[in-house]
N, CA, C and O of each residue as an XYZ file, in Angstrom:
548
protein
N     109.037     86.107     80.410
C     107.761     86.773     80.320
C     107.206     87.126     81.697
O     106.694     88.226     81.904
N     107.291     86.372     82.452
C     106.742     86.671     84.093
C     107.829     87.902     84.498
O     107.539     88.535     85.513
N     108.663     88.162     84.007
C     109.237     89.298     84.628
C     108.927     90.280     84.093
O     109.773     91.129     84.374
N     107.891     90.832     83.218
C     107.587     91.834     82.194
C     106.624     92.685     83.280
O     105.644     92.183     83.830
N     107.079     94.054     83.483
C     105.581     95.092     84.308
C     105.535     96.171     83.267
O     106.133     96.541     82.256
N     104.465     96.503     84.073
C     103.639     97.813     83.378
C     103.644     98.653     84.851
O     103.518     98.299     86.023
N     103.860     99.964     84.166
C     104.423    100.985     85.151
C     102.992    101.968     84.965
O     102.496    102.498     83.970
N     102.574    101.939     86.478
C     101.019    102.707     87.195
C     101.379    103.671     86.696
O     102.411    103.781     86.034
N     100.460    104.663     86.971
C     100.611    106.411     87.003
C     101.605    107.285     88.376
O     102.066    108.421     88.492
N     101.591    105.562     89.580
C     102.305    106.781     90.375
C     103.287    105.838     90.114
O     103.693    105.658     91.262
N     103.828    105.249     89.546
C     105.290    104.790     89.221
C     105.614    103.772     89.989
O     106.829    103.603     90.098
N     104.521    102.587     90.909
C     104.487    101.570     90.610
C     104.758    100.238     89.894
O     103.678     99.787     89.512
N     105.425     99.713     89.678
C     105.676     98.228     88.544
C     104.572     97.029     89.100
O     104.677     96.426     90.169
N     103.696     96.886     88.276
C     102.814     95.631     88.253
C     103.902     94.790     87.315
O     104.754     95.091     86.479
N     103.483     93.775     87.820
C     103.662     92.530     86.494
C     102.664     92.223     86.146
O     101.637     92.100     86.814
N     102.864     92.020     84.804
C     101.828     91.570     83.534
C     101.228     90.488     83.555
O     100.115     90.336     83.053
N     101.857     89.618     84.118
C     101.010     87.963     84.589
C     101.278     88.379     85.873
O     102.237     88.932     86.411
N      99.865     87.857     86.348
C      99.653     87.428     88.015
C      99.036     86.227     87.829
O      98.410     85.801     86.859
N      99.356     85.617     89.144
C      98.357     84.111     89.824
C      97.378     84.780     90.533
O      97.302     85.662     91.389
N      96.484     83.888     89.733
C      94.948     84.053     90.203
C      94.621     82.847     91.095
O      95.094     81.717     90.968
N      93.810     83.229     91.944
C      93.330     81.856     92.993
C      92.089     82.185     93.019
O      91.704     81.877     94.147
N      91.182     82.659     92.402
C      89.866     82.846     92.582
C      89.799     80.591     92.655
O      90.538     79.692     92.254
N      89.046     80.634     93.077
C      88.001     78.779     93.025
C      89.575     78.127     93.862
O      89.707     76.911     94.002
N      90.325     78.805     94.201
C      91.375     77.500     95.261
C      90.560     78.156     96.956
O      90.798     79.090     97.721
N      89.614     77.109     96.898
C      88.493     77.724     98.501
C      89.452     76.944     99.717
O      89.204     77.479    100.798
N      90.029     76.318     99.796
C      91.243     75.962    101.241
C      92.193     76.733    100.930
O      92.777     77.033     99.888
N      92.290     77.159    102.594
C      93.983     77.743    102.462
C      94.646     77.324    102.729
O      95.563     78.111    102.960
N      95.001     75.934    102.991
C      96.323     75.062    102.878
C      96.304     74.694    100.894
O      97.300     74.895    100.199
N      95.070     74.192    100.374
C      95.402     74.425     99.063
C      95.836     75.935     98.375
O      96.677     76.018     97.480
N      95.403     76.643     98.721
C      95.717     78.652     98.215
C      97.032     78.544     99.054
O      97.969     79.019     98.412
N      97.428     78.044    100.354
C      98.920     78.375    100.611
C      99.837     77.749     99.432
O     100.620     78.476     98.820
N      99.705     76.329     99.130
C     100.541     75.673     98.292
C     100.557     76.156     96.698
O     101.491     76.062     95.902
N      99.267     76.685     96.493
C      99.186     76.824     95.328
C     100.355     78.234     94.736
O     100.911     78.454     93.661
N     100.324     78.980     96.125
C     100.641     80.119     96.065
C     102.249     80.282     96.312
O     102.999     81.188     95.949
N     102.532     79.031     97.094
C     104.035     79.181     97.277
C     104.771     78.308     96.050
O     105.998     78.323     95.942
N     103.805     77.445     95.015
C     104.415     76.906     93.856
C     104.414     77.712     93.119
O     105.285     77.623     92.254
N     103.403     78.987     93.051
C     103.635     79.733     91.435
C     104.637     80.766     91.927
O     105.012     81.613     91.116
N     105.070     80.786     93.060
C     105.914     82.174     93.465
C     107.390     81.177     92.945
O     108.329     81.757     92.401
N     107.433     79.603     93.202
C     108.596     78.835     92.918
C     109.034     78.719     91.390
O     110.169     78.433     91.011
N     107.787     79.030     90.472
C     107.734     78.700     89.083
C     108.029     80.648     88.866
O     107.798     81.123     87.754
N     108.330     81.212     89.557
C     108.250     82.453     88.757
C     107.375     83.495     88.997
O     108.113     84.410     89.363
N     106.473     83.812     89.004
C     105.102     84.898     89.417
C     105.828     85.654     90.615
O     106.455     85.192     91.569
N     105.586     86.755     90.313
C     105.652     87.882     91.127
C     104.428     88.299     91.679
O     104.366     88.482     92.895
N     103.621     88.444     91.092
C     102.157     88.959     90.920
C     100.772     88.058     91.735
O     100.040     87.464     90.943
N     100.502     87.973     92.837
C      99.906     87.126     93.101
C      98.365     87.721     93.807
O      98.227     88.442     94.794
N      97.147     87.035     92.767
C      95.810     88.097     93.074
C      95.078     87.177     93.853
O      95.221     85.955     93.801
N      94.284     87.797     94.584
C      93.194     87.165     95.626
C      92.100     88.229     95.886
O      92.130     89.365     95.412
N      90.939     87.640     96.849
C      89.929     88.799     97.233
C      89.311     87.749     98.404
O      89.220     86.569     98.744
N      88.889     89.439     98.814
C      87.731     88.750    100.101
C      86.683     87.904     99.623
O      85.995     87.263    100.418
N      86.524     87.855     98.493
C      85.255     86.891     97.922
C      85.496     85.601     97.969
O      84.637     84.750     98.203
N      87.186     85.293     97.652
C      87.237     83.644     97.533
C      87.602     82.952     98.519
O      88.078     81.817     98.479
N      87.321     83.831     99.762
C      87.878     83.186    101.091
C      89.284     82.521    101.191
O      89.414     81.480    101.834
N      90.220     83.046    100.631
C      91.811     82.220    100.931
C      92.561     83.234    101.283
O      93.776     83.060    101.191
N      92.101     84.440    101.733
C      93.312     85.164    101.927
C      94.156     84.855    102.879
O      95.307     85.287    102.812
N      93.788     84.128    103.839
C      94.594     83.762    105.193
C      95.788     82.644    104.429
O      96.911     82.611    104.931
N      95.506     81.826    103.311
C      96.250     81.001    102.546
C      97.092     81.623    101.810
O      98.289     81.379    101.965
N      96.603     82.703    100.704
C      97.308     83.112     99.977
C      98.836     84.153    100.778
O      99.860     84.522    100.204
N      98.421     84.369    102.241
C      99.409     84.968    103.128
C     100.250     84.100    103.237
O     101.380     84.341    102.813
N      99.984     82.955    103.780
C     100.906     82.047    104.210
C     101.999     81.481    103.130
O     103.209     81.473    103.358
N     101.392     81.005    101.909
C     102.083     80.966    100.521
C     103.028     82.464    100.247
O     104.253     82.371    100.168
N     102.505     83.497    100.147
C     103.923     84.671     99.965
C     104.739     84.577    101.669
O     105.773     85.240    101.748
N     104.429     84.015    102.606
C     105.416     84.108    103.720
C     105.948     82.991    103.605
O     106.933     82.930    104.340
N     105.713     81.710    102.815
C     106.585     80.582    102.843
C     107.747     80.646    101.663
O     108.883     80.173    101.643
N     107.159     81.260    100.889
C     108.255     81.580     99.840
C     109.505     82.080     99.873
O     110.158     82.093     98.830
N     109.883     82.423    100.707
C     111.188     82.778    100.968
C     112.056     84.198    100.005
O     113.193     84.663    100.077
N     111.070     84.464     99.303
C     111.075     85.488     98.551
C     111.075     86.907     99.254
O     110.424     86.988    100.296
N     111.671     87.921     98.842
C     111.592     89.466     99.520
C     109.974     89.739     99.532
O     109.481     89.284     98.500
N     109.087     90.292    100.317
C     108.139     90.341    100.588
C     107.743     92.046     99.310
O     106.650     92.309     98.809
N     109.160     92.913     99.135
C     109.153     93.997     98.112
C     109.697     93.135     96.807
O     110.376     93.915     96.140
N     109.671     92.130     96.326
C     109.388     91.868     95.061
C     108.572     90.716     94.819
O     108.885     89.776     94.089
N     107.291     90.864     95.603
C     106.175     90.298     95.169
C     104.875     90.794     95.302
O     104.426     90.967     96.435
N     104.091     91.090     94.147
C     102.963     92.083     94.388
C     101.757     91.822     94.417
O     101.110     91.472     93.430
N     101.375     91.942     95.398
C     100.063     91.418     95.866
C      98.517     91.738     95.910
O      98.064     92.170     96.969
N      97.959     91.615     95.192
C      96.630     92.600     94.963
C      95.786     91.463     96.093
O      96.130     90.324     96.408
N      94.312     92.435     96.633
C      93.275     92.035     96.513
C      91.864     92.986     96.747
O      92.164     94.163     96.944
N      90.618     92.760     96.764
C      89.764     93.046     95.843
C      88.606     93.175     97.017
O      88.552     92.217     97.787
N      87.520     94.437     97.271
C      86.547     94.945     98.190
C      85.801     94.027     97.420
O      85.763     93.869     96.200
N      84.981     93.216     98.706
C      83.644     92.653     98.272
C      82.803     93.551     97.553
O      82.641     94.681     98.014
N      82.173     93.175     96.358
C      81.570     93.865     95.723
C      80.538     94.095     96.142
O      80.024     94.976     95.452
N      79.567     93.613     97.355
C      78.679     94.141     98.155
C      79.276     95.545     98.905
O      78.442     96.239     99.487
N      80.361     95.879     98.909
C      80.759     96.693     99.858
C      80.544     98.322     99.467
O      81.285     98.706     98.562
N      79.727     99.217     99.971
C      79.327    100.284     98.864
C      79.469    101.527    100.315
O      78.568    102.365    100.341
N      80.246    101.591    101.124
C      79.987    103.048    102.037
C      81.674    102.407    102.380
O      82.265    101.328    102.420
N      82.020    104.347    102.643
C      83.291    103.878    103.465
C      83.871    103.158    104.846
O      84.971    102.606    104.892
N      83.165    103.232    105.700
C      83.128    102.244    106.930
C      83.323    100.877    106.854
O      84.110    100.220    107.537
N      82.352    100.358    105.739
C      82.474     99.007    105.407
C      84.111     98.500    104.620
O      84.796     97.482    104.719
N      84.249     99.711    103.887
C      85.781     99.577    103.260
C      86.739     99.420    103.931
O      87.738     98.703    103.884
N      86.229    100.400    104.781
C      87.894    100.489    105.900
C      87.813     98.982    106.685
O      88.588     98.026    106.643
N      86.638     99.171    107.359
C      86.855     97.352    107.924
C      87.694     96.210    107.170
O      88.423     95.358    107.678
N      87.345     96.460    105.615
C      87.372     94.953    104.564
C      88.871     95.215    104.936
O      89.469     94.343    105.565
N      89.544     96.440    104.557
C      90.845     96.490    104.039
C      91.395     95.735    105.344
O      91.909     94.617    105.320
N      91.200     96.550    106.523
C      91.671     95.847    107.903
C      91.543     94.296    108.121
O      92.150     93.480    108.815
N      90.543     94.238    107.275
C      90.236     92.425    107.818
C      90.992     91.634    106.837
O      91.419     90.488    106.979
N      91.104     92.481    105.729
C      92.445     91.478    104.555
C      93.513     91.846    105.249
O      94.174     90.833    105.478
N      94.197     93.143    105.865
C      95.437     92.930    106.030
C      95.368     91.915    106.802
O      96.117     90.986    106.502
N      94.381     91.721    108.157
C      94.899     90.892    108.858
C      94.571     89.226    108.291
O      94.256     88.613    109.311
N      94.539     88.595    107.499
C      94.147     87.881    107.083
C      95.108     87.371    106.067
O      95.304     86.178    105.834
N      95.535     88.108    105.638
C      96.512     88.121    104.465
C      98.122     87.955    105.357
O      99.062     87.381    104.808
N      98.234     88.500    106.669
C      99.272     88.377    107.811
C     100.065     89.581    107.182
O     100.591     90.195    108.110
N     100.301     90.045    106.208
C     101.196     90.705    105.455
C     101.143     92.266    106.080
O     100.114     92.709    106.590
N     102.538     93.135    105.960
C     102.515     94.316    105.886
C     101.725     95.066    105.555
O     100.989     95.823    106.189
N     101.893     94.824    104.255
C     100.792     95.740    103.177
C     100.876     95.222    102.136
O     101.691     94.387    101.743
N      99.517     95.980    101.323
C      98.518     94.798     99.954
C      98.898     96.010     99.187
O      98.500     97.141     99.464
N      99.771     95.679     98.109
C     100.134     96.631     96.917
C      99.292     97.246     95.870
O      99.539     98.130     95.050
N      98.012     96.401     96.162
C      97.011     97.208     95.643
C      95.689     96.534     95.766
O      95.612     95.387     95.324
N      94.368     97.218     96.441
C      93.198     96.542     96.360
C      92.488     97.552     95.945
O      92.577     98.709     96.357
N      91.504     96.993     94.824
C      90.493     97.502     94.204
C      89.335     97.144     94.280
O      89.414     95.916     94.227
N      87.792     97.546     94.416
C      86.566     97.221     93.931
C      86.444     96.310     93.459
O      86.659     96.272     92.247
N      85.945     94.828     94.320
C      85.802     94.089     93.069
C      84.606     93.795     91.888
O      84.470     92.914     91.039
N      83.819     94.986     92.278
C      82.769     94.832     90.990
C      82.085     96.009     91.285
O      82.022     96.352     92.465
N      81.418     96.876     90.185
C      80.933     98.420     90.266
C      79.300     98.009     91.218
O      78.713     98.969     91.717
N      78.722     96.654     91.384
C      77.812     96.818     91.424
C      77.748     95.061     92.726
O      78.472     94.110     92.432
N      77.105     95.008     93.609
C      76.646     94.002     94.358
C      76.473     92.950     93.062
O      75.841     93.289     92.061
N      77.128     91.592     93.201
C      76.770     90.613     92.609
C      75.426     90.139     92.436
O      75.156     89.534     91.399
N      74.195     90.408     93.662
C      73.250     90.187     93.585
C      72.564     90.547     92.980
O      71.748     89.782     92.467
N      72.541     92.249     92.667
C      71.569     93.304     92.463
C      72.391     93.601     90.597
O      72.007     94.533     89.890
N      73.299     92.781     90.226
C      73.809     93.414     88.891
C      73.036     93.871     87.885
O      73.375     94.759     87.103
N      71.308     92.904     87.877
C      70.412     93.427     86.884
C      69.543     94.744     87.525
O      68.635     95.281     86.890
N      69.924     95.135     88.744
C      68.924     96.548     88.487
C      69.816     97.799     88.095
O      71.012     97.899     87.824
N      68.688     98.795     88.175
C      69.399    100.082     87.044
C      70.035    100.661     88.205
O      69.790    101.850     87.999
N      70.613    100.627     89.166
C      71.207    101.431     90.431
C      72.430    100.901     90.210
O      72.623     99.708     90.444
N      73.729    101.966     89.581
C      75.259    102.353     89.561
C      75.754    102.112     90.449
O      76.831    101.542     90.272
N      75.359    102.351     91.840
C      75.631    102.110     93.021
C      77.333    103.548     92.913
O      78.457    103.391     93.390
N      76.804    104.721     92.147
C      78.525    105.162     91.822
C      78.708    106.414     93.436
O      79.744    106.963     93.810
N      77.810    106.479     93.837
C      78.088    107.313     95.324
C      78.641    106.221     96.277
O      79.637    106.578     96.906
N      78.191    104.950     96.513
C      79.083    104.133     97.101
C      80.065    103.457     96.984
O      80.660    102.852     97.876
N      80.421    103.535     95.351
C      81.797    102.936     94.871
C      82.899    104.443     95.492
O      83.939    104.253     96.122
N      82.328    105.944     95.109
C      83.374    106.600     95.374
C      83.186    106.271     97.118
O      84.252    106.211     97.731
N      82.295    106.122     97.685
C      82.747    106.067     99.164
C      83.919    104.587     99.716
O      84.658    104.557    100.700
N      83.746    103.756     98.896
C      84.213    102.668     98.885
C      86.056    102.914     98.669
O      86.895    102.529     99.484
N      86.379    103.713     97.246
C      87.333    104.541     96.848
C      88.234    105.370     97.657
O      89.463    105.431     97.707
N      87.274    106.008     98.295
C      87.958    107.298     99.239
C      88.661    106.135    100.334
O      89.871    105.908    100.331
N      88.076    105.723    100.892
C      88.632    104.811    102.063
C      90.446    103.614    101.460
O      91.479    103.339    102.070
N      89.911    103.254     99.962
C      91.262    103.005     99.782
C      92.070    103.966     99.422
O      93.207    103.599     99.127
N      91.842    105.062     99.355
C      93.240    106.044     99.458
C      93.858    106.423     99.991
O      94.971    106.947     99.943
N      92.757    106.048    100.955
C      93.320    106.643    102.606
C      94.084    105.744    102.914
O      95.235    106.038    103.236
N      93.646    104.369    102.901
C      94.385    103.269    103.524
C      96.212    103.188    103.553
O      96.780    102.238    104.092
């Protein structure tokens, strides 16, 4: 089952299960955690700038001993993050954080600031500015 993907629009392969580390807040715990589920199988391994382990979750896909192209690595724009400037920084500050080449895919992690979720502001001019900057990336 961990070897099962779903194929993007640009012809991409995700796998269908990923490891999640949202709440593993050390990155010697997010390294270990991350180099056991890559040992048990997982290809797929998710993180974000929100849960502070990306510097862990790097070290776990570089201890693994695994091809660095068959393991796919997401992570996720602070959901405060709403203009492109701020995007381009995040992405730069996960790659470097993450130690890795490149992040196979990072997305938005929420349409709206965690803080502000109950007011009526979409925030959708700064999600596309947020957007544009990961395409570029």
């Amino acid at each position: 089952m961990l070897e099962a993907t779903y194929t993007l629009a640009n012809g991409v392969q995700i796998p269908k299960i990923g490891f999640g580390t949202w709440m593993i807040d050390a990155d010697a715990d997010a390294a270990k955690a991350v180099h056991e589920a890559i040992d048990a199988g997982y290809r797929h391994i998710d993180t974000a700038e929100a849960y502070g382990n990306e510097v862990g979750v790097g070290e776990g896909v570089r201890a693994s001993g695994i091809n660095r192209k068959d393991i796919f690595v997401n992570t996720k724009l602070a959901a405060e993050i709403k203009n492109h400037d701020e995007a381009v920084k995040a992405i730069d500050d996960s790659l470097q954080k993450l130690n890795l080449d490149y992040i196979d895919m990072m997305i938005i992690h929420a349409p709206k600031p965690w803080a502000k979720y109950d007011e009526p502001n979409r925030y959708f001019e700064g999600n596309l500015e947020a957007w544009r900057a990961l395409e570029e990336a």
